[in-house]
N, C-alpha and C positions, 0 to 999 in steps of 0.2 A: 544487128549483124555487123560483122567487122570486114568481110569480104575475103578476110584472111580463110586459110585452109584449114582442119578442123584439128586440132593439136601445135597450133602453132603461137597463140596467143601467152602461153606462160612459158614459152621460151623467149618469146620478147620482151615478158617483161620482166627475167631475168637479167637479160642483155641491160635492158634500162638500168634495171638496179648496180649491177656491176658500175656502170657507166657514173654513176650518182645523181639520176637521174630520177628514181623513184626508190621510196622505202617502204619497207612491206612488214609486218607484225601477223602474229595470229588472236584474230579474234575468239577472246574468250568470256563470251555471255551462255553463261551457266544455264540462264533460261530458254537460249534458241536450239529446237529439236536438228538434228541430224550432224554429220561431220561437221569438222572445226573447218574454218574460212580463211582463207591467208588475205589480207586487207592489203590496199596499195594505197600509196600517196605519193604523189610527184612533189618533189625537194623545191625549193627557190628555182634551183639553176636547169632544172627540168620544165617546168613554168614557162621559165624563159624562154628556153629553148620551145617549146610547141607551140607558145607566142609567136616564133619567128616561122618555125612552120608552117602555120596554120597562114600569117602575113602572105606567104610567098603560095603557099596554093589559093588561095580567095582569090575570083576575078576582080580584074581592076574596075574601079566605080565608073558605070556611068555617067559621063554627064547626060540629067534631067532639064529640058528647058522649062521656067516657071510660063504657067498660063497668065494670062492677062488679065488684070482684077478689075 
């Protein structure tokens, strides 16, 4: 689950793409039953970017004191 509201996920990741953020294709395996798939991949500079993201929402590290050996 994304937490996001239900129709909102491929507008974002529109918005990314626009952005150059992510590029997207349609998968075309001949062999998979039902509708075609539009595929996503995040670019370098998208990468990047949810590297820095992801950096700034993580809590910051504990300090652990070692036990005494």
């Amino acid at each position: 689950m994304t937490g996001r509201p239900s129709g909102s996920v491929y507008p974002l990741l529109d918005r990314l793409e626009r952005a150059g953020w992510v590029t997207s294709s349609w998968d075309d395996d001949a062999e998979r039953r039902g509708p075609r798939r539009r595929m996503y991949r995040l670019t370098p500079e998208g990468a990047a970017e949810a590297r820095r993201v992801v950096a700034r929402a993580a809590p910051a590290p504990r300090w652990v004191p070692r036990t005494a050996q």
